[in-house]
N, C-alpha and C positions, 0 to 999 in steps of 0.2 A: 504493500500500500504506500508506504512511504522509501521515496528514490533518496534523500539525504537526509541524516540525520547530522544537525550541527551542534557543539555543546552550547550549556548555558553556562553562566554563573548563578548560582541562586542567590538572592535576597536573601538578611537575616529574618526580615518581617514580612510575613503574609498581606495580599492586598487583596480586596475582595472587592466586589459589585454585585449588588442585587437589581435581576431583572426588572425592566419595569415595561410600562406603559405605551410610550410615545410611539404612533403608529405615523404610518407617511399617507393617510387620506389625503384627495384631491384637495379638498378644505383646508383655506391656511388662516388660520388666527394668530399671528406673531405679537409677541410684544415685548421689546428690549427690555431686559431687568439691569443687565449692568453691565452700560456701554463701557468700553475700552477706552481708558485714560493715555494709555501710552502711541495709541493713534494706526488702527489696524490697514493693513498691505492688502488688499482685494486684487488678489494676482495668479493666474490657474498656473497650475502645475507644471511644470518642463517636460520637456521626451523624456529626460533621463529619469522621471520618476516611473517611465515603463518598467524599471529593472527594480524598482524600489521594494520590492522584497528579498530578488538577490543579493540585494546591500545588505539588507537586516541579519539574513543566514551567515553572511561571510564576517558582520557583527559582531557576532555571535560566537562564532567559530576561532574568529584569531583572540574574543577575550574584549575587543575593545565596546563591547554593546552595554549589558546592563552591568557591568559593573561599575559603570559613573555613580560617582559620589549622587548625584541628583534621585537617582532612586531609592540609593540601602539608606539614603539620608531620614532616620527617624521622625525627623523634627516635621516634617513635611503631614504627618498624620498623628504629631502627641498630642493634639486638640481635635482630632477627627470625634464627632460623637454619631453613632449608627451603626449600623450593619455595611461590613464591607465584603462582595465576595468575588474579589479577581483575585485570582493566585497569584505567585509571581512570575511564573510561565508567560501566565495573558499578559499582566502588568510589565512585564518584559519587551512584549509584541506592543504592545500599546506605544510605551515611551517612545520605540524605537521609530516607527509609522508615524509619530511627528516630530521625533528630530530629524531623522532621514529623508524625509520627505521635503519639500521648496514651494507647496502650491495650499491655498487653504484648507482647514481643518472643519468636519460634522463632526458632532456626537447626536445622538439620537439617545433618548432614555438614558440621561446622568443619574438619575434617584437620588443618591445622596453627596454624589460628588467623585466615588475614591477612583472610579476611572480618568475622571476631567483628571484631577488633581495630576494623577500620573502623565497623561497625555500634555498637559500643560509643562510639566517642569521640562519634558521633552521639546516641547516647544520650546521655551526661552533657552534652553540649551543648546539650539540647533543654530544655523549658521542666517536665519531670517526667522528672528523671533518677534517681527513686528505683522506676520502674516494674521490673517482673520481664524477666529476658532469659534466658531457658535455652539454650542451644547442645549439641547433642546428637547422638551419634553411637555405634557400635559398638563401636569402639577393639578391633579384633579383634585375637588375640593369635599368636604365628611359628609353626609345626608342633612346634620344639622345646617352646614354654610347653605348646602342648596335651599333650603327653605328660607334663605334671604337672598340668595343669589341664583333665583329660577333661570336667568339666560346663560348664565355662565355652561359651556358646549361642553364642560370634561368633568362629571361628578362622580360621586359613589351612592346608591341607595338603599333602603332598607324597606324588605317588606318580610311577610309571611307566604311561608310554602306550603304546597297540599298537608303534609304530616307537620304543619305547625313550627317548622324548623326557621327562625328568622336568618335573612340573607341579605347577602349583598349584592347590587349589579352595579360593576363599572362601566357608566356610560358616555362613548367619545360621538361627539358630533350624532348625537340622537340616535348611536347603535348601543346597545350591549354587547363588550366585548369581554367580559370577563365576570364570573359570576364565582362566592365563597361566601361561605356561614359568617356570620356576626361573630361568632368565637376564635374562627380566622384571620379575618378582618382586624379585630381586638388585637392581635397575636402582632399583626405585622404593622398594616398601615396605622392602624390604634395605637402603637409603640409611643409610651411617653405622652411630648405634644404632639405628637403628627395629626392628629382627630382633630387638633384645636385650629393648628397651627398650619398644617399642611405640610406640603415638603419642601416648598425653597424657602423660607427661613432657615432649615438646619442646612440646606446645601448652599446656601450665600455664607451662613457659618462658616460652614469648613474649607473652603475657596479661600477666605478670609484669611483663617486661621491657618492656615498653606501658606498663604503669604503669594499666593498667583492670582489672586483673582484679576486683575488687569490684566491679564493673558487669555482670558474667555468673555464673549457676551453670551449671556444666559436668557432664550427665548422661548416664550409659550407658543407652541401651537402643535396640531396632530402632524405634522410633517417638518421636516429638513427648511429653512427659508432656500429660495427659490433662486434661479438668476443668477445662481455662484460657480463657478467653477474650482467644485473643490477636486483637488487631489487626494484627500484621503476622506472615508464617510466610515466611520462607525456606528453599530447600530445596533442594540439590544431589544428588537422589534420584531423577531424572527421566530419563536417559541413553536411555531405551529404552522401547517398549509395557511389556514387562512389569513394569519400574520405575514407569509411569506407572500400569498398571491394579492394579499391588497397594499405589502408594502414596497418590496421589491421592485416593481419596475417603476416607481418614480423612481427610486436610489440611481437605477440606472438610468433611466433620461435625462438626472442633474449628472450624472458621470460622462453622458455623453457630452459634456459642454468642454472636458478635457480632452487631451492628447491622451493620455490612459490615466485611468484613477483606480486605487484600491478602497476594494469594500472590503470591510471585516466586519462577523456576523457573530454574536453573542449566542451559546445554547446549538452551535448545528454543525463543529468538526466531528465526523462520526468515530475516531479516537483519541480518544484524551490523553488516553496513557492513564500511569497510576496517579493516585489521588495529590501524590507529591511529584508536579511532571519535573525533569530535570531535562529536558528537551525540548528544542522550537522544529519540528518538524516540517519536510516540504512533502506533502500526500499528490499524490498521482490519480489523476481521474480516468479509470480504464470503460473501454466499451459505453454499452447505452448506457450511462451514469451510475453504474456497480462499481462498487471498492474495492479493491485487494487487499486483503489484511496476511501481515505477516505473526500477528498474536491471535489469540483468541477474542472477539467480542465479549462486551460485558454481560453478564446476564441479563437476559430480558426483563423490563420493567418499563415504565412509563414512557422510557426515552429511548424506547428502542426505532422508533424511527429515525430517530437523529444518529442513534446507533449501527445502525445499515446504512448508514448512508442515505437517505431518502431525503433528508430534508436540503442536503447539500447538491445531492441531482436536482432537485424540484429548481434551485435558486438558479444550475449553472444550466438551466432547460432554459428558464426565464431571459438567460443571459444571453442563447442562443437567437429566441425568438426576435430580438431586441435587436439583433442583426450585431450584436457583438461579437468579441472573442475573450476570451481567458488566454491571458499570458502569464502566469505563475498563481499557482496556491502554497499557502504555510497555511499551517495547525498548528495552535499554540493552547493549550487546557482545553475549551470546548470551544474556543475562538476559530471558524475559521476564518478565512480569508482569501479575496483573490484581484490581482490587477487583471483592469479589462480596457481594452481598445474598442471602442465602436466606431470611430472615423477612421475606417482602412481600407484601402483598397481590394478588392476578393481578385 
């Protein structure tokens, strides 16, 4: 399955990111949280970020990738407050995807921050750290807020189910797209203030408390802002088909505004490796979108489609359709990833 495998250096501290939300519906609701003081570069990517994963491997490989101070650097999260869940695997692949990179920066679904944060410090580290970096998500709001803020497009709500079970539906632009018990709900989004408070107070926090937040604008809305020619798009918006088919090919129509742009996908390289990865792998995509594994798969469980491979064929079908192409994949924890060309000559 995997043609190279390059070493890492590991992190002393685990980096984590919990999935979230932010879908790339047609629907755009933006709105600046906090514009860049130091004055952002609106500039697409270069040819030479076609290769921009081969850098990251050969990164990696000679030692000189994550072992920058800017990552093992504790201080960057001794004020982080939340749930973080990027390894250092991903948080590895992250950094490097925007220092390596020359052309603006997405994020898609921050939640609480711990990927910006990493993605940022790569940024200012990099050799054009005044490029744009928007980070972008929903920031839905409790069942209590809606009942003061009925137009607001991205909630959560509460009813009763046939057996009496109270729930929740999280609802984006008048869909439900996600549905858990009150007991659940309580568990994650209920953490703390989150119910009161919502989620970007604690993720302007922790941006803060990083000491980067000038290196990210932070925007509301169900999709990616528009009109950018990012080079690189990350996106924790992939969990599932219908995540994939309503979110994916905008990613790719904003990717077609470069010369080639890397997507990297939260939740869909179908091996991670052990729970502790110590490798950035490059996966090979064989035949009509089947995997080759040189291990065993994990046992089957909920994620066994992401596990087979299914949900990374489904993205690099979409890719196809798109009239693009795939020029290099890395897997990094359950991050995959791939640079794609769609202005090419056949």
């Amino acid at each position: 399955m995997f043609g190279r495998v390059a070493d890492l250096v590991l992190l002393a501290a685990a980096f984590w990111h919990v999935p979230c939300c932010a879908s790339t519906e047609p629907k755009q609701r933006n709105a600046n949280f906090d514009s860049r003081t130091r004055g952002a570069t609106v500039q697409s990517g270069s040819q030479s970020d076609c290769d921009l994963l081969d850098r990251i491997l050969v990164a990696v490989h000679t030692k000189r990738g994550c072992s920058d101070k800017a990552l093992v650097n504790r201080s960057l999260f001794a004020r982080f407050q939340g749930e973080r869940w990027t390894n250092p695997t991903e948080a590895c692949l992250l950094f490097l995807l925007a220092k390596l990179s020359s052309g603006p920066i997405a994020e898609q679904g921050p939640f609480l921050g711990a990927s910006t944060i990493v993605m940022a410090a790569g940024l200012r580290d990099s050799e054009a750290p005044n490029r744009l970096f928007t980070s972008t998500d929903i920031f839905s709001i409790s069942p209590s807020k809606h009942e003061r803020y009925q137009l607001y497009p991205f909630y959560n709500t509460k009813r009763q189910s046939e057996n009496s079970t109270t729930l929740s539906d999280l609802v984006v632009d008048d869909e439900v797209v996600f549905t858990r018990t009150m007991k659940d709900y309580a568990k994650t989004w209920g953490k703390g203030n989150r119910d009161e408070d919502g989620q970007l107070p604690p993720l302007m926090s922790n941006l803060h408390a990083a000491g980067i937040n000038n290196y990210v604008s932070v925007t509301i809305g169900s999709r990616i802002p528009t009109g950018i020619a990012y080079g690189v798009i990350w996106t924790d918006a992939t969990h599932n088909y219908g995540e994939i088919k309503k979110n994916v090919p905008a990613l790719i129509e904003t990717a077609r505004l470069s010369s080639c742009a890397t997507l990297a996908f939260h939740d869909v390289n179908p091996h991670p490796g052990a729970k502790s990865p110590q490798q950035l792998m490059a996966p090979t995509m064989m035949g009509e979108g089947s995997w080759l594994s040189n291990t065993k798969l994990l046992a089957e469980d909920e994620n066994s489609e992401r596990l087979h491979g299914r949900y990374a064929a489904a993205i690099e079908k979409l890719i196809q359709e798109h009239d693009c192409r795939v020029l290099n994949r890395v897997g990094a924890g359950v991050i995959y990833s791939v640079t794609v060309e769609c202005n090419w000559a056949h």
